[in-house]
C-alpha positions in Angstrom: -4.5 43.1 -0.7 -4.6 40.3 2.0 -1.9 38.9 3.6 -2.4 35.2 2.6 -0.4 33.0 5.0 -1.4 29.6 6.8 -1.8 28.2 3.2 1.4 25.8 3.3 1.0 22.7 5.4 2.6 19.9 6.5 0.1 18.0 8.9 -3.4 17.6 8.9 -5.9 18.6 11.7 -6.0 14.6 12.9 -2.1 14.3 12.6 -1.7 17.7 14.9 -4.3 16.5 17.6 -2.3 13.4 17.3 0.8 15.5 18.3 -0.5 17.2 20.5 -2.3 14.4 22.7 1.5 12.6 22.2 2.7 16.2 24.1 0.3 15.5 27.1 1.6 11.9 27.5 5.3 13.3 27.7 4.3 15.5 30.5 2.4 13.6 32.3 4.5 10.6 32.1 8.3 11.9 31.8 8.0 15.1 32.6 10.3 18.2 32.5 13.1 19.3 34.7 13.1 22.5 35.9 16.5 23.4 37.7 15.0 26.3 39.9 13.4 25.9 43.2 11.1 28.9 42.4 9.8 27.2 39.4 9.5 23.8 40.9 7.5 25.2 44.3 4.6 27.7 41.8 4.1 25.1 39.8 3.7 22.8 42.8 1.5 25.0 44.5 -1.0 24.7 41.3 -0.7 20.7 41.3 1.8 19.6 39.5 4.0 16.4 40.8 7.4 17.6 41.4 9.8 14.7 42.6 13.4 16.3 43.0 13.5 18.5 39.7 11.2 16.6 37.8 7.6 18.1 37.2 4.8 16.3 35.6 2.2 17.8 34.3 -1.3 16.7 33.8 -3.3 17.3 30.7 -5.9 19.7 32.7 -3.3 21.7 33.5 -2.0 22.0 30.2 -5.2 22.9 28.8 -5.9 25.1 30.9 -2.8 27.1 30.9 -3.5 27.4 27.1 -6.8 28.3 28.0 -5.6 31.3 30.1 -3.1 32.9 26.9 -4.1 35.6 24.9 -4.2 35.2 20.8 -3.2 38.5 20.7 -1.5 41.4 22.3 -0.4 45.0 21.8 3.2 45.6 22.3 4.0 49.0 23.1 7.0 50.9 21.7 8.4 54.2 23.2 6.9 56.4 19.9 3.2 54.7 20.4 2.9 55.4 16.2 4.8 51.9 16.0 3.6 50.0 18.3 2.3 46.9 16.9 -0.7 44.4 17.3 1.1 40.4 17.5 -1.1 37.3 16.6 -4.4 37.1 15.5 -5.7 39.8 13.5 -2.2 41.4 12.7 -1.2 42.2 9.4 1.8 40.9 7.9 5.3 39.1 9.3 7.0 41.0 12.4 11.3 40.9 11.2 12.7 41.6 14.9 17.0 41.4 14.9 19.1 38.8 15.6 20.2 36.8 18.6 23.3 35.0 19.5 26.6 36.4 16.5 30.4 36.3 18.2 31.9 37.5 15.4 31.4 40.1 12.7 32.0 38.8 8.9 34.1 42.0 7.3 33.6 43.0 3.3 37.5 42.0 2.9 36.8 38.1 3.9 38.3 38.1 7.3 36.1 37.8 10.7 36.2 39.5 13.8 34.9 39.8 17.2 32.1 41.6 17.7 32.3 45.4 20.1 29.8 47.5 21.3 30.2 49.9 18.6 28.9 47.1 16.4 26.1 46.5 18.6 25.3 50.4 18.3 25.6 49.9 14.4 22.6 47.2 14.2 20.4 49.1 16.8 20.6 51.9 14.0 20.3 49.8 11.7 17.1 48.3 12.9 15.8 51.9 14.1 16.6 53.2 10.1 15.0 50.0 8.8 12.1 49.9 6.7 11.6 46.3 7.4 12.8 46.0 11.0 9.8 46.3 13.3 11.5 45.5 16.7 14.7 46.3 17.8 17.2 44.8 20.3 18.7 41.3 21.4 22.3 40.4 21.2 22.5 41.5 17.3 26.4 40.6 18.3 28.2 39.9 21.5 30.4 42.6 22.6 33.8 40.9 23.5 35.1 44.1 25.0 32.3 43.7 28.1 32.6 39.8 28.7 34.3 40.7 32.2 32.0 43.5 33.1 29.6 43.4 35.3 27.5 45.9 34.0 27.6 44.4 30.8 23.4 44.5 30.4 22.7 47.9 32.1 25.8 49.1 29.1 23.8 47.6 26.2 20.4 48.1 27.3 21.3 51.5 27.4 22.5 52.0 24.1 19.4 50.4 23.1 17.1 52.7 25.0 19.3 55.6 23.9 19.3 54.4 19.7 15.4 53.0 18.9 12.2 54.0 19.6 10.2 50.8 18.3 9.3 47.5 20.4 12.2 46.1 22.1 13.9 43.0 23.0 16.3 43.0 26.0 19.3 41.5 26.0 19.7 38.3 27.8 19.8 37.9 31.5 21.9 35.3 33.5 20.3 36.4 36.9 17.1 38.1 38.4 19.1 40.9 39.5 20.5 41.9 36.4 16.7 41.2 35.1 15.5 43.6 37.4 18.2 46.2 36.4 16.9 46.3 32.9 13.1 46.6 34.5 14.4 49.6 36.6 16.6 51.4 33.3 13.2 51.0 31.5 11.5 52.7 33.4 13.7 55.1 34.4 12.8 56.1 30.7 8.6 55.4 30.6 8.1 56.0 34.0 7.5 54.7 37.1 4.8 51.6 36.9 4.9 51.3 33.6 5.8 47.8 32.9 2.5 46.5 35.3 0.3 48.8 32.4 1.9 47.9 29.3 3.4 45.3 27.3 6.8 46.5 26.6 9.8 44.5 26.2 10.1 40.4 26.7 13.4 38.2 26.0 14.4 35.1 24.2 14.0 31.7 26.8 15.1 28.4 25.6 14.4 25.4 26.5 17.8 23.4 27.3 16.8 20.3 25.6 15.9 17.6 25.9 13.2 18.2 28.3 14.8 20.7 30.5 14.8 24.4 31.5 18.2 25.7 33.1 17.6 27.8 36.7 18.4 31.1 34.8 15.5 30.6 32.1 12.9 29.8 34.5 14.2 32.1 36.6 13.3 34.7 33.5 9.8 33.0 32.6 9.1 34.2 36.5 10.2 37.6 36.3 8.8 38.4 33.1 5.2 37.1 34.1 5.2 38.8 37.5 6.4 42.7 35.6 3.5 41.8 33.3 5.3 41.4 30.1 4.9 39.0 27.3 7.0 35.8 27.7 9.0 34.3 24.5 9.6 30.5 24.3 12.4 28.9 23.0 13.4 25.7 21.9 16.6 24.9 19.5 17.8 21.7 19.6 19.4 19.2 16.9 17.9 16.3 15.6 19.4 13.2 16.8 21.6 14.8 18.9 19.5 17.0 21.9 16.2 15.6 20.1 15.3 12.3 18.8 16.1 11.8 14.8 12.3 11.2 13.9 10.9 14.8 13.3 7.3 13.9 15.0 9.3 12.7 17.9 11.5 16.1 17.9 8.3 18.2 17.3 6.6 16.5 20.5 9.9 17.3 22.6 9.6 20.7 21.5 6.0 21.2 21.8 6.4 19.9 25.6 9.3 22.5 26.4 7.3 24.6 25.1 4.0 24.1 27.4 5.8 23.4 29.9 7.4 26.8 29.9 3.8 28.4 29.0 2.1 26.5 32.1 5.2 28.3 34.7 4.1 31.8 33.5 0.5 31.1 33.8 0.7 30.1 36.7 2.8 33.3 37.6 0.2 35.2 36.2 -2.4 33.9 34.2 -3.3 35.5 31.0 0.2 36.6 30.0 0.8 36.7 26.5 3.3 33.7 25.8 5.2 33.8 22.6 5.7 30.3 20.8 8.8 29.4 19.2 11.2 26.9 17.9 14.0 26.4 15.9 14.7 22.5 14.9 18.0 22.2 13.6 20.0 19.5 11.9 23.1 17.6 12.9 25.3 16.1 9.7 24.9 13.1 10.7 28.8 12.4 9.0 30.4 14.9 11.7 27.5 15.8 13.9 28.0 19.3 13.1 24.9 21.6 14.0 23.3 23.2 10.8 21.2 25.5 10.3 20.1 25.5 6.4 18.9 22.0 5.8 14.6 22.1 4.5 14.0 19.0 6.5 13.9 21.1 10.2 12.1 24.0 8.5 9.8 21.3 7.7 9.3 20.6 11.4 9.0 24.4 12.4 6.2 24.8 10.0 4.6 21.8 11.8 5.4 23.6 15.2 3.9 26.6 13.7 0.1 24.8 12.7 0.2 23.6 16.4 0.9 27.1 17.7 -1.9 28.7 15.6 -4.6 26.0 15.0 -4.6 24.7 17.9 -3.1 26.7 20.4 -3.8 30.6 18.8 -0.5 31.2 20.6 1.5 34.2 18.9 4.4 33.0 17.7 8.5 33.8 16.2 10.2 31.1 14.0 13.9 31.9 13.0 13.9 32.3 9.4 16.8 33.5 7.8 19.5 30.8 8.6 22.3 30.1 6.9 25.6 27.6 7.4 27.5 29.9 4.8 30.8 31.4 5.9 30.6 34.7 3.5 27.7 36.4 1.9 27.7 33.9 -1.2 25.2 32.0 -3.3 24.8 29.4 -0.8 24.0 32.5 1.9 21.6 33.3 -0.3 19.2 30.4 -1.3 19.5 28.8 1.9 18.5 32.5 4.0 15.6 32.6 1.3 14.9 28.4 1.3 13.8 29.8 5.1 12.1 32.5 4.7 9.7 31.3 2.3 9.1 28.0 4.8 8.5 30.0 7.8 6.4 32.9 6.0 4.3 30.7 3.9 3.4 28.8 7.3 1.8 31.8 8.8 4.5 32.9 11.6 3.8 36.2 13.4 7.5 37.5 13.8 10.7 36.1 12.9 14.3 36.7 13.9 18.1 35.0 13.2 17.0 36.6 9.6 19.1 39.7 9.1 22.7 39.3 7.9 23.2 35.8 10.0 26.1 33.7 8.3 27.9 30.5 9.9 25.2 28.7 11.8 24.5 32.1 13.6 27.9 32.8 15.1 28.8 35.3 12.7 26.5 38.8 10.9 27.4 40.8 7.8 26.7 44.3 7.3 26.1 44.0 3.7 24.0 40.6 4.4 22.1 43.1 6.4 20.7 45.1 4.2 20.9 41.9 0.9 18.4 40.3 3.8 16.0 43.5 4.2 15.6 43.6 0.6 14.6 39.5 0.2 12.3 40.1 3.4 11.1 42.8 1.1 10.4 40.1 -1.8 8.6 38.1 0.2 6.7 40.3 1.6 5.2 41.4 -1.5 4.7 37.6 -2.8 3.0 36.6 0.3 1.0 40.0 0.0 -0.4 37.8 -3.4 -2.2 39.7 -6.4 -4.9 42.6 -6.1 -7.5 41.5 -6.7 -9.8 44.9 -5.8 -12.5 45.9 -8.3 -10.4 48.2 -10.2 -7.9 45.3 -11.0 -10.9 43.5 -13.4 -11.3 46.8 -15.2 -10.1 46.2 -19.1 -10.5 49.3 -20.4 -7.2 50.1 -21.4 -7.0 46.7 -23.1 -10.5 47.3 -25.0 -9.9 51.1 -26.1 -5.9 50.7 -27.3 -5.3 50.6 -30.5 -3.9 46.8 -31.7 -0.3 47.1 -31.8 0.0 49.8 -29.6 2.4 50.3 -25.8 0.8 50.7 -22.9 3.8 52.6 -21.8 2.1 56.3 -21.8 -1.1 55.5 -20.4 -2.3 57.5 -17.8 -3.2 53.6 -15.8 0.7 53.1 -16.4 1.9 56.5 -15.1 -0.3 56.3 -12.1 1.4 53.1 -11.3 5.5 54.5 -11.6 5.0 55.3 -7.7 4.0 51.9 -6.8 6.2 49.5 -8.3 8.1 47.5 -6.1 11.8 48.4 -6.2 15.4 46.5 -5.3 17.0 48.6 -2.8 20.7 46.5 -3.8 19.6 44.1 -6.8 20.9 45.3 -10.4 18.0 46.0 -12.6 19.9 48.0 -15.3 21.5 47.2 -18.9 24.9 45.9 -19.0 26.7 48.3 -20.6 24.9 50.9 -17.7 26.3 48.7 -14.9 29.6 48.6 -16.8 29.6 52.2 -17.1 29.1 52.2 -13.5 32.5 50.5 -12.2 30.4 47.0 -12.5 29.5 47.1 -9.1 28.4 43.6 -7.2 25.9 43.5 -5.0 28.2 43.7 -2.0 29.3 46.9 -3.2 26.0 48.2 -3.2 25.2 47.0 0.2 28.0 48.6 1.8 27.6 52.1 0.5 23.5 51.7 1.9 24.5 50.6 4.9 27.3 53.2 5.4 24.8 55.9 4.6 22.0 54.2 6.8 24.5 54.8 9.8 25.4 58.5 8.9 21.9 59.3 8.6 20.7 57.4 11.7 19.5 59.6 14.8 22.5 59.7 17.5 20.7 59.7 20.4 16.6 59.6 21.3 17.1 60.2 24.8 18.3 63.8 25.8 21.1 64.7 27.9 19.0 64.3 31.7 17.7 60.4 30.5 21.6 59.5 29.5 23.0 61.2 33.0 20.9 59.0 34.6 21.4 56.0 33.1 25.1 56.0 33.1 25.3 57.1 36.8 22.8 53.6 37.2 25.3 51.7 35.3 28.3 53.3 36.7 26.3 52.3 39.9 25.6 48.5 38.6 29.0 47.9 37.8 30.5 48.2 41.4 27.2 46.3 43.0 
């Protein structure tokens, strides 16, 4: 069966050349400003007009930036068996974890801050995932390490130590503690290993409007000069950090985006850029950000027929959303609402899609694994019908007898091992589930989860990797 994605749009080929030549005017005229010195003197160097921390870009440049990105690239995991092809040609939607929780949302109601050991939890959650492809991020802040300086060498650690598919690192607020994580990796692959393979990137945003903070430039360079990808980011609100119109918020975005695309090409040109962003709505009757409204899904999907029509840009969309507090009905049409958006538009990978409640400062255990299972379900509806030759054979229908079940033919038995399955979702009788305790689906969640983490590997590493590693962030945390 193909994967049949792309099919749901929202502009048309004139409208998106439209938006895009209304992208080049931004740049050129208004520009963007870049609050690092290292960003503003490379892109200088390559002809753009930099006048204090404003840069304009012309539309050569721009083009041929874009001109210089791959559509595709391999990104290596530590067990090669699952490494995975990205953009063109790749089969399927990439889930990667979440970025950004505080708190954890408990089974009893309450809410708490998140600790490492939670951040342990969702790497072996993602590791034990059927649906999880990449692993990593900041699935939930650690409280317990705000004050530590080797908060990032800790984490990145674990993360090393508890997955052996793609990663994402957690996020940097300097190029020293960049380079750490550079170093810790490979202390683990081996020296040079980053300058042959693409192995790891991070989440940059854009801080709109029209702006990239010293720390995320700062990134954009250090990732493009160690030779891995580079993963855009914009997130702003409508009417608030973007204007209210959504072609005016999805020309903003776009030019954050280039913008950010043209600094790493000209750090080193043909590194694969990853293109994403994440419009969100403000309620216009408090101004409070949200995340579940269709109208800025409507903009992403825009975003994501520039990316791939245009552009041929790989790209990750956050798609499972939510502004629910608890893992309710609400949690669950507006998580799917998104999903369905973002898939049917055709994005590569997605994120901000497994157990997020609250506008993304809060994840759920159960919503976790409730989230797998509708990735799951869309999966298989995007995957469409099959269609093969053996799916027009009738013979079963012609040689039956009139009246009589399919039930015990051999065409049916065959197919007992390839029917799609709930892992949580309650497909029995009434008076089964009754006789069962009348479980929710919260219940069931919980126990999967709790035997996911008893199950899960405890460490991939070995006893001389973790020595070292701990004796580098012992080291890190007195730098």
């Amino acid at each position: 069966m193909r994967y049949f994605n792309r099919e749901f749009k929202v502009l048309t080929d004139q409208q998106l050349e439209r938006v895009h030549a209304l992208t080049l005017e931004v740049l050129e005229r208004k520009g963007i400003l870049f609050h690092s010195e290292a960003a503003r003197v490379l892109l200088a160097r390559h002809g753009a007009r930099v006048d204090g921390e404003c840069v304009r870009l012309s539309p050569s440049q721009v083009e041929a930036a874009l001109a210089q990105c791959p559509p595709r690239f391999l990104w290596q995991a530590r067990d090669s068996r699952k490494s995975l092809l990205v953009g063109d040609g790749q089969d399927g939607v990439l889930v990667m974890q979440d970025h950004g929780p505080v708190f954890v949302q408990e089974r009893s109601g309450t809410r708490r801050l998140g600790t490492l050991d939670d951040v342990v939890n969702f790497y072996k959650l993602g590791q034990t995932s059927s649906v999880t492809r990449i692993v990593g991020q900041c699935t939930v802040d650690p409280h317990e390490l705000d004050d530590s300086p080797a908060k990032h060498t800790r984490i990145t650690h674990e993360l090393l130590r508890h997955t052996d598919k793609p990663i994402l690192s957690w996020p940097q607020m300097s190029d020293r503690a960049t380079q750490d994580i550079f170093r810790m990796v490979e202390m683990v692959m081996g020296e040079g290993y980053l300058a042959r393979n693409h192995f790891l990137t991070a989440s940059v945003c854009a801080l709109s409007p029209l702006q990239y903070a010293q720390e995320s430039a700062d990134t954009i360079i250090a990732y493009a000069r160690a030779g891995q990808p580079v993963l855009l980011l914009t997130a702003p609100m409508n009417g608030v950090s973007a204007p209210i119109g959504d072609v005016a918020s999805l020309v903003m975005q776009n030019a954050e985006i280039l913008a950010g695309l043209v600094l790493a090409q000209v750090v080193t040109p043909g590194i694969p850029v990853i293109y994403g962003i994440g419009t969100y709505a403000s309620d216009l009757r408090t101004g409070a950000f949200v995340t579940g409204s269709p109208d800025s899904k409507l903009v992403d999907r825009a975003a994501l027929q520039l990316a791939q029509t245009l552009y041929r840009l790989p790209t990750r969309f956050m798609a499972g959303n939510t502004d629910a507090k608890i893992p309710d009905i609400q949690a669950g049409y507006e998580t799917m609402q998104n999903y369905v958006l973002l898939l049917m538009g055709g994005t590569h990978m997605i994120n901000e899609c497994l157990g997020i409640l609250d506008g993304m400062m809060a994840v759920s255990y159960e919503k976790y694994i409730i989230d797998e299972e509708m990735l799951r379900r869309t999966d298989r509806m995007m995957r469409g019908l099959d269609t093969s030759e053996t799916a027009f054979d009738i013979s079963d229908l012609l040689d039956s007898p009139h009246g009589e079940s399919f039930l015990m033919r051999e065409s049916t038995l065959a197919a007992c091992g390839r029917q799609w399955l709930p892992d949580v979702a309650c497909w029995s009788g009434y008076d089964a589930w009754e006789a069962d305790g009348r479980p929710d689906i919260l219940d069931r969640a919980a126990e999967l989860c709790a035997r996911r983490l008893q199950d899960a590997p405890d460490d991939l590493l070995g006893g001389d990797l973790n020595r070292a590693l701990t004796a580098f962030t012992e080291k890190s945390s007195v730098a």
